[in-house]
Structure formats: structure tokens, C-alpha cells
C-alpha positions in Angstrom: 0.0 0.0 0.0 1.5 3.5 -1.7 1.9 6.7 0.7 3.0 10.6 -0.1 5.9 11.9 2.3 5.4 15.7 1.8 7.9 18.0 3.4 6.6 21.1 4.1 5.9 24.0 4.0 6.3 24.1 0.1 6.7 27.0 -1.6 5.4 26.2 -5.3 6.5 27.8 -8.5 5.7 27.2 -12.1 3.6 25.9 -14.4 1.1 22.3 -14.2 -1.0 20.9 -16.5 -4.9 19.6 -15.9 -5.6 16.6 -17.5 -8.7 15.0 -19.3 -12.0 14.9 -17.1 -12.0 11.6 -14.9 -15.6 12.2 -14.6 -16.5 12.7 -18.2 -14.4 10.0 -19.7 -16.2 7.6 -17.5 -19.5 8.4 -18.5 -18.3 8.8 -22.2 -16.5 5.0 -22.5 -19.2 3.4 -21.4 -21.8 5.0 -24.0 -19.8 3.2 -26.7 -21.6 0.4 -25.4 -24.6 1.8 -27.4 -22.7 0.7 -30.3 -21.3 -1.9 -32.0 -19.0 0.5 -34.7 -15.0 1.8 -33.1 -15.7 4.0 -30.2 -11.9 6.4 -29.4 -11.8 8.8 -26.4 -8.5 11.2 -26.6 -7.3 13.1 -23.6 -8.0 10.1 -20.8 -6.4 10.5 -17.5 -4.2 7.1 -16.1 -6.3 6.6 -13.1 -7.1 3.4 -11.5 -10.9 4.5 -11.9 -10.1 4.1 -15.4 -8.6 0.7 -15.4 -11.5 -0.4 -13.9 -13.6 0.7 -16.4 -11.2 -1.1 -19.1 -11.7 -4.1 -17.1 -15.4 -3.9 -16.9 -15.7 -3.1 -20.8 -13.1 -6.3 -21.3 -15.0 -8.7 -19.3 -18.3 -7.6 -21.2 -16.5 -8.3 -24.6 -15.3 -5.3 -25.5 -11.9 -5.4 -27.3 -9.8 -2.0 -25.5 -6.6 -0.3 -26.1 -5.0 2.0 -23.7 -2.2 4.2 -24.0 -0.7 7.3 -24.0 -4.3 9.2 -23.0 -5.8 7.3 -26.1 -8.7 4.5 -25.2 -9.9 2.7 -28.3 -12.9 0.1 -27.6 -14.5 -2.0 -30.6 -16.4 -5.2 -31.0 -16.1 -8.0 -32.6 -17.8 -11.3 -30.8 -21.1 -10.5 -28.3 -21.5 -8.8 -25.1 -22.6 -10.0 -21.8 -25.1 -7.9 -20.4 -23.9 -8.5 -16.8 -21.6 -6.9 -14.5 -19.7 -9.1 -11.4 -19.4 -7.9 -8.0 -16.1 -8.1 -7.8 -15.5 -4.8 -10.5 -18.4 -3.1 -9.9 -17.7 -2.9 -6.1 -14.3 -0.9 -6.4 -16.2 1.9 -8.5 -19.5 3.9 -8.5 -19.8 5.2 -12.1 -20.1 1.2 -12.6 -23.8 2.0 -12.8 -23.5 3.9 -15.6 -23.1 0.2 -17.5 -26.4 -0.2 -16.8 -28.2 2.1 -19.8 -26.4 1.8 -22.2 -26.5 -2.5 -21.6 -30.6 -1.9 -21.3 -31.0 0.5 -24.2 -29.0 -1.8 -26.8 -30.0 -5.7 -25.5 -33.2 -5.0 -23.4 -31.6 -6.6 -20.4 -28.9 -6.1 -17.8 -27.7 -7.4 -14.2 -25.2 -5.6 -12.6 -24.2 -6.0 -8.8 -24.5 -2.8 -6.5 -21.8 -0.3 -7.0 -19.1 0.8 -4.9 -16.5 3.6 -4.5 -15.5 5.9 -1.8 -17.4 6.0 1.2 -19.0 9.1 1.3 -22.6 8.5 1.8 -25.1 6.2 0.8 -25.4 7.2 -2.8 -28.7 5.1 -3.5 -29.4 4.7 -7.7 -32.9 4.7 -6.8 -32.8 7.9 -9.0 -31.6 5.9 -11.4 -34.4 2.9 -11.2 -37.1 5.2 -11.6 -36.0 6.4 -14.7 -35.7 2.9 -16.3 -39.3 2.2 -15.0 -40.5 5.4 -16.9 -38.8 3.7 -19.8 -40.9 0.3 -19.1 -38.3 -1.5 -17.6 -38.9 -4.4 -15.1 -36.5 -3.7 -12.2 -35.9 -6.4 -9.6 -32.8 -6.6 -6.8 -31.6 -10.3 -6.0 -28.7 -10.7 -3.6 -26.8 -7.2 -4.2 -27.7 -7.4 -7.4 -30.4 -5.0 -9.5 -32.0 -7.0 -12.7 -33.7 -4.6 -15.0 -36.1 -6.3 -18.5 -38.1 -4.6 -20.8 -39.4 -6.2 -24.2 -39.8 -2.2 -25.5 -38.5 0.6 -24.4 -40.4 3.8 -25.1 -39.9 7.1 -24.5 -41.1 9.8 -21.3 -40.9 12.7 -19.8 -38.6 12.0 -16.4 -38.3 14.9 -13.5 -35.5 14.1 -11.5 -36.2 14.5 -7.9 -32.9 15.5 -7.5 -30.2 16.6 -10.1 -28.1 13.6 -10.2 -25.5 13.8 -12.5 -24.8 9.1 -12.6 -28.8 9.3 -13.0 -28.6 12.1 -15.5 -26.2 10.2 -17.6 -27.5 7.2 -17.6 -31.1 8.2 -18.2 -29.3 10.4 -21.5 -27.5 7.7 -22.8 -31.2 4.8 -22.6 -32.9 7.2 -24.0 -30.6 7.5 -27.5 -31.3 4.4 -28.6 -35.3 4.9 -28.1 -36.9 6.0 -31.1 -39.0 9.0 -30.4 -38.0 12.1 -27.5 -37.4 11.6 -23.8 -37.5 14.8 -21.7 -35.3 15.0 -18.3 -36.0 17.5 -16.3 -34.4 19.2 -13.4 -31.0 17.2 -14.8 -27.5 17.9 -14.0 -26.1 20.5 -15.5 -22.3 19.9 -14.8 -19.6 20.3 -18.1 -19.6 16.3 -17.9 -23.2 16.4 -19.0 -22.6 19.0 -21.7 -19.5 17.0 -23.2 -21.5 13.5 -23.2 -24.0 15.0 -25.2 -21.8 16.4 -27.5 -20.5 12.2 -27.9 -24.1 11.3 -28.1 -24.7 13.3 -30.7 -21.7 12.8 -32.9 -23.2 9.3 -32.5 -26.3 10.2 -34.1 -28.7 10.5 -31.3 -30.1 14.7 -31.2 -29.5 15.7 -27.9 -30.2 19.7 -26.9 -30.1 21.4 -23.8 -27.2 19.6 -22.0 -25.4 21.3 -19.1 -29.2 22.9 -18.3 -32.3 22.1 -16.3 -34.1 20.4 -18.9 -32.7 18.0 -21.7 -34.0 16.7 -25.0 -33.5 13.7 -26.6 -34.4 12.8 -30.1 -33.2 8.5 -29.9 -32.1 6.5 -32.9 -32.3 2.7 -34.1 -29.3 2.4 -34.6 -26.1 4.4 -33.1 -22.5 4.9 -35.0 -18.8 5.5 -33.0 -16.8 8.2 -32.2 -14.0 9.8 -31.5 -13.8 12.7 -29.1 -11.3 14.5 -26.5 -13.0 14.6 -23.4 -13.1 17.9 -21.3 -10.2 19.1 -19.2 -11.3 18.0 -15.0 -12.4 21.2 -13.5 -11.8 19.3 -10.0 -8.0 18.8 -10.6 -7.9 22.5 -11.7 -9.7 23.4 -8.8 -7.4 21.7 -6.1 -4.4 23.2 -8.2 -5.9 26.8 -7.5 -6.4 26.2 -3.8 -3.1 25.0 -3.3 -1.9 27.8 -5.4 -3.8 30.3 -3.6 -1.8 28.6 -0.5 1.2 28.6 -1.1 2.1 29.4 -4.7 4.5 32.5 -6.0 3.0 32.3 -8.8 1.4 28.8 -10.6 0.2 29.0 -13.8 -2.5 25.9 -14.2 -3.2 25.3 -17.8 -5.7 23.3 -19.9 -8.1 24.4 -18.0 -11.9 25.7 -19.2 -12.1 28.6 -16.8 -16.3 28.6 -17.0 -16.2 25.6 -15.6 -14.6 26.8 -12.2 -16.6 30.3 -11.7 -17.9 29.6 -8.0 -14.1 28.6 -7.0 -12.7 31.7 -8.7 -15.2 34.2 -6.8 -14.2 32.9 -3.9 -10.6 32.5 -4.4 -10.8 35.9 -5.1 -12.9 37.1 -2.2 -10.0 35.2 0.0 -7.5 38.0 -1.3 -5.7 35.6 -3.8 -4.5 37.0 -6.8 -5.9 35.2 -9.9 -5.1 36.4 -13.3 -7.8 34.3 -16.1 -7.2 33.5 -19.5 -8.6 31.7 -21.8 -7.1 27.7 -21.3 -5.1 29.0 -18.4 -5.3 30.9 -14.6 -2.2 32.4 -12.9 -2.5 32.1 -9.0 -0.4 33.8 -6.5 -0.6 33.0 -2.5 -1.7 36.1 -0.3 -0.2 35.4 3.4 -3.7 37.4 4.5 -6.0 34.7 3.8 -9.5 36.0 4.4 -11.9 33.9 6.0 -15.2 32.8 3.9 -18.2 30.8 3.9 -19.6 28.4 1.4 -22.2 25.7 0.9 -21.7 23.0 -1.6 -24.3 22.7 -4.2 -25.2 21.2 -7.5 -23.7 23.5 -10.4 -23.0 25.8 -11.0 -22.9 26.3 -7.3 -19.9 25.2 -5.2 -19.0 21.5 -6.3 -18.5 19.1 -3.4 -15.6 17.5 -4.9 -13.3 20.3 -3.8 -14.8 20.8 0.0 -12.3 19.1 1.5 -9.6 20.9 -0.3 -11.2 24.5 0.6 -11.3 23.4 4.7 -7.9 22.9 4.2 -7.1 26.4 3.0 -9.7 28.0 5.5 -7.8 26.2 8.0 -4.8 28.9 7.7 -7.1 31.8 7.4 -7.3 34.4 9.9 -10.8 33.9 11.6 -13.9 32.0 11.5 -15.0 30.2 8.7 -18.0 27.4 7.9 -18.6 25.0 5.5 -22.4 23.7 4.6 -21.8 20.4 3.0 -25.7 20.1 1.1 -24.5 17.0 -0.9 -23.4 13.8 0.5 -24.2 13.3 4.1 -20.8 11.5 5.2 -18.4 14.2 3.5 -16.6 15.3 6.7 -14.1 12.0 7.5 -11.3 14.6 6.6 -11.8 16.6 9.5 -10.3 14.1 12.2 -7.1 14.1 10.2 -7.0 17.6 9.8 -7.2 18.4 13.6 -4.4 16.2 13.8 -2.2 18.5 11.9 -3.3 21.3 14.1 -6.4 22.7 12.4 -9.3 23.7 14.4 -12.6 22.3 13.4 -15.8 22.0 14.7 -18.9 19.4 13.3 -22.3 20.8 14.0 -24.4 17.8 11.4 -23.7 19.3 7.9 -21.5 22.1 8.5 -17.8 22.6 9.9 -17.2 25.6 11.6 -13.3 26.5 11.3 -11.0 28.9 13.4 -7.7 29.9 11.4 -5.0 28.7 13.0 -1.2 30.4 12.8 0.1 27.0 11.6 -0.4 23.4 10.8 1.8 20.5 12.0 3.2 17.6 9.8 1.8 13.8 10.6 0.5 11.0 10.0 -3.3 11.1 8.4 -4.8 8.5 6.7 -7.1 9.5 3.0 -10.5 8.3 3.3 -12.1 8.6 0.3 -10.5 10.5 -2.9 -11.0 14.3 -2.6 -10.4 14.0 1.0 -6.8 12.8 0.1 -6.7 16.0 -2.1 -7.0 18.3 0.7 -4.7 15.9 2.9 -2.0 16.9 0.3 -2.9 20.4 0.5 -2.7 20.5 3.8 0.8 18.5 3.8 2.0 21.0 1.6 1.7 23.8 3.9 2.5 21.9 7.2 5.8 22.3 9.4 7.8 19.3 9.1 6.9 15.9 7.5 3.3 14.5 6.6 2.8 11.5 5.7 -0.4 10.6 3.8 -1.7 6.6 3.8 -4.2 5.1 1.3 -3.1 6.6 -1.5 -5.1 4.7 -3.9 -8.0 6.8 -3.1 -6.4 9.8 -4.2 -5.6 7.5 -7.8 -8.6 7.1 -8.4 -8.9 10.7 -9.9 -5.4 12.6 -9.9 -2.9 11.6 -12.3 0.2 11.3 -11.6 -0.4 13.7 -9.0 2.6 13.6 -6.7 5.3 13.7 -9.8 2.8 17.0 -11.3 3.7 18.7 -7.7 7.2 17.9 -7.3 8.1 19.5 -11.0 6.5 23.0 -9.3 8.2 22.7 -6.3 7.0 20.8 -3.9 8.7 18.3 -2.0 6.4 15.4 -2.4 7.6 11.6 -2.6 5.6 8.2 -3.4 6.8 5.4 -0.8 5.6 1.8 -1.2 4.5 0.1 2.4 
């Protein structure tokens, strides 16, 4: 089992590149299951998230290439429509197998999904959505078995904007002849950029990345090749830390729409941001002013980088809180945080945080993968030596993470247990 040494404080320099969307490759390799043509995805992180996906594609019959950010999938012998316990379990977007498997063979059993542990995540969201579509959905033994002879089209209102359910529902419903409706969908880039695959795949999809989404389905559905989006998440925890600790970081490849709630409050926090088109300069400010957020669906404050912003509230002078409105288990980071000094209080869904002058190497343990992420950025500007266990959380969505921080400057090291 891997774990970062960071010495810090850090002082970090230079220039670091974002790579392709964890999230949106994800949903986008396993759309090519809606077809039997050459599906290629450009611009795909190395992340063990996505070796699971290869897996999962392989076992189903999927012939995949990976290499050098380049996934090819094509077909040549038939699928299974079923996905084992023992790959779903390590990942939640597993369930995005699910319609796509449906849509193109009528019929799929997939085990429960996994991932971090964060909350309980139900796909019940999910399930409805296939029953508007006339599926039969049963569960036996961890596993959820879903039937339909026809599937037909319908209006769906999400009773909350999931963006798994969101994606799923998007991806049944272009291979349904006639239009589907989702309403009060995600709106997150991930959603926009799938569509944008769906579409080049022949299905007519509008209003992606809003409230309401259209789509036209097709008989029949061709590949594609596509770059997926740069990960607004990795660009985000690159500002914090930036904001931190940084003489000046230029993060690049980066889609600055995409991060407008972090930048406002960056900003608001005294940092000094300078925004370009694919790219934001970030200086530290030693005055970091305390400020509130909530985490909310976009474009509001994304969850995914809570953990990181507790960790640079941490150092701020004054009181701060944090609403988390998203996943009900999204504080495990905070015991290991007042282990390196910080001062944090839990009150149910929101931390309340007193700056502290300094924070104090150890030894922390990453629960669940953005967690990790503020871990390191904590780490980074600690006194003295943290050392960060679990690594393989943090893996699952940052690419070669520790070697992108050591070339601006921090001293950061990958040890094998």
C-alpha cells in the first residue's frame, strides 16, 4: 500500500497541466456500449478508476486499447449484459453500465456499486428512470436486474439533479426512437460534453449542461472519437493549493467557465488570480480572508473540492464554515485535519473553522479521494513531515499527482509500504 511523504511548507513555482475529465471520460467509455461501430476517447487520465472501467468493458466483450491518453474500444464477438461484483464494487460510475446495456439488449444485471465511502449514494434515481422507460426492475442478492421487451420514451423529473442518474437516463434514451425529456437534470460540463459524444453518434440531444434535456433516440447508433473535457476538479485543487502557497502557478488546460464559483471565492479570500482563456495564474496572499460556502449542484460550489477549501480555510485568519448540502458523510477529513493542528468543529452538515497560525506535519490516513486531495494540500503547507496513507483513493482521480507537484516545487515523494 503506496503513501506521499510531503515536506513542508512548500513553496510552489511554475507551471502544471490539468488533465482530461475523470468524470467525463467515465460516463463517455461506457456510452460506446450503445454501439457496435469503433468507439476512441482522446485526452483520458491514467487513473485506476479508469482501469477499472477497461476491465469492466473487457469482461463484457469489449476489445480495448489504452495508451498514452488514447482509449480505443470495438467489438467483434457478443457482449454479456452483466456486471460481477467483484469490478463493480471498487467503482461507483459502474452503474453507468447499466443504460447503455438496457438500451442496446433490453436486459442487464449488474451488482451494486461501490467507491468511496461518502454517503449512501442510493441509484434509486436511477431505477425510476428505467421504469418510466418500461423496464422491469428487480434486486436479488446485491444485485439489481432490469427487462423490458420495448422501451419507449417519457418525460422524467428528477427528484434531485443527479448527475450518474442524469447520464445514464441520456444515454437509454438515444437508442429509443422517439423524444425523452429529463427535467431538473445535472447540469455539470460532464453532461454537456457527453452529449456532445451522443450526438456525434447520431442520437439529437439539446439542452445539455441545463435544467431540462431533449433527446431525439435512434435505431441504430454509430462510434466516435472525441477528446473529453479538461477535469475542472484537478484545476480546482491546483488553484487552492496555489492560492496557498504558490508564488506564482500557472495551471493550464483548463476551461475557466467551468470553475466560476471557486474563482469568486478565491478571489474574495485575497488571492490574486489572473484568467485566460485555457489557463489561470494564482499567486498566494499570506492574508487569507476567512469565507463561507455551501456545496451545491452546479453551478454552485461542487462538493468535490470541499475538503480541499477546509484545508485552506484552516490557515485563514478567523472564523469560517462549511455547509456540505451534498453527500451526508463528506466530513471524514476533518479528524485528520485536527491532527495536523487545524481547528474544526462538526455541528451535522457544517464545519465551523478557526484559522490557525500554523499546521503540523503527521501522520493522516485519506479516506475517500477528494479528501486525500486536501490531505495533500494541507501536507503541503505543514511544518515538518506528513505522511499521507491510502493513496489509492487519491488514484482514483489525480494523475500522476505527486510527480505534477514535485516538477513546481513541492517536496512530495511516493513510498511503497
Amino acid at each position: 500500500m503506496d503513501s506521499f511523504i510531503i515536506e513542508g511548507p512548500g513553496k510552489i513555482n511554475g507551471e502544471i497541466n490539468v488533465s482530461g475529465s475523470k468524470n467525463s471520460a467515465l460516463a463517455i467509455l461506457f456510452a460506446s456500449i450503445l454501439t457496435d461501430e469503433k468507439c476512441v476517447l482522446n485526452g483520458v487520465p491514467e487513473l485506476s478508476d479508469i482501469k477499472t472501467t477497461y476491465e469492466l468493458l473487457s469482461y463484457c466483450g469489449k476489445s480495448c486499447f489504452f495508451g498514452f491518453n488514447r482509449f480505443e474500444i470495438s467489438e467483434s464477438s457478443k457482449l454479456l449484459t452483466e456486471a460481477p461484483y467483484d469490478l463493480v464494487r471498487k467503482m461507483r460510475a459502474s452503474v453507468l453500465i447499466s443504460g447503455p446495456m438496457l438500451a442496446r439488449f433490453k436486459s442487464v444485471k449488474f451488482s451494486m456499486p461501490g467507491g468511496c465511502a461518502i454517503g449512501v449514494r442510493p441509484i434509486d434515481i436511477h431505477l425510476e428512470g428505467f421504469k418510466k422507460f418500461g423496464a422491469d426492475v428487480k434486486l436479488d442478492g446485491g444485485y439489481v436486474i432490469l427487462k423490458v421487451k420495448k422501451l419507449k420514451p417519457a418525460v422524467i423529473k428528477l427528484k434531485f439533479p443527479s448527475v450518474g442518474a442524469t447520464e445514464n437516463l441520456m444515454m437509454t434514451a438515444s437508442l429509443i426512437e422517439g423524444e425523452t425529456v429529463i427535467k431538473n437534470a445535472a447540469c455539470e460540463p460532464e453532461i454537456e460534453d457527453l452529449g456532445e459524444v451522443l450526438n456525434k453518434m447520431g442520437a439529437v440531444v439539446s439542452g445539455a449542461g441545463t435544467e431540462e434535456i431533449k433527446i431525439k433516440g435512434s435505431k441504430k447508433l454509430r462510434g466516435f472519437e472525441h477528446k473529453v473535457i479538461p477535469d475542472r476538479i484537478e484545476a480546482g485543487t491546483f488553484l487552492i493549493l496555489g492560492a496557498m502557497s504558490a508564488q506564482k502557478l500557472t495551471v493550464k488546460n483548463v476551461i475557466p467557465q467551468h470553475l466560476t464559483a471557486l474563482i469568486e471565492k478565491l478571489k474574495k479570500t485575497g488571492a490574486e488570480l489572473i484568467v485566460n482563456n485555457d489557463e489561470i495564474k494564482v499567486c498566494s496572499n499570506k492574508h487569507i480572508k476567512p469565507i463561507n460556502l455551501k456545496t451545491e449542484p452546479y453551478p454552485g460550489y461542487p462538493t468535490d473540492l470541499q475538503s480541499q477549501w477546509m484545508a485552506y480555510m484552516s490557515l485563514a485568519e478567523g472564523k469560517s464554515q462549511i455547509e456540505e448540502n451534498i453527500f451526508e458523510n463528506r466530513f471524514m477529513h476533518v479528524a485528520e485535519l485536527i491532527r495536523m493542528g487545524a481547528d474544526i468543529e462538526i455541528k451535522r452538515n457544517t464545519a465551523y473553522i478557526k484559522g490557525v497560525k500554523k499546521l503540523i506535519g503527521a501522520t493522516v490516513m485519506a479516506s475517500d479521494l477528494r479528501a486525500g486531495a486536501g490531505l495533500i494540500i494541507a501536507g503541503a503547507n505543514a511544518y515538518g513531515t506528513t505522511k499521507i496513507r491510502r493513496v489509492y483513493h487519491i488514484d482514483r482521480g489525480y494523475e500522476k499527482i505527486e510527480q505534477k507537484l514535485a516538477s513546481v516545487g513541492l517536496n512530495i515523494k511516493r513510498t511503497e509500504e
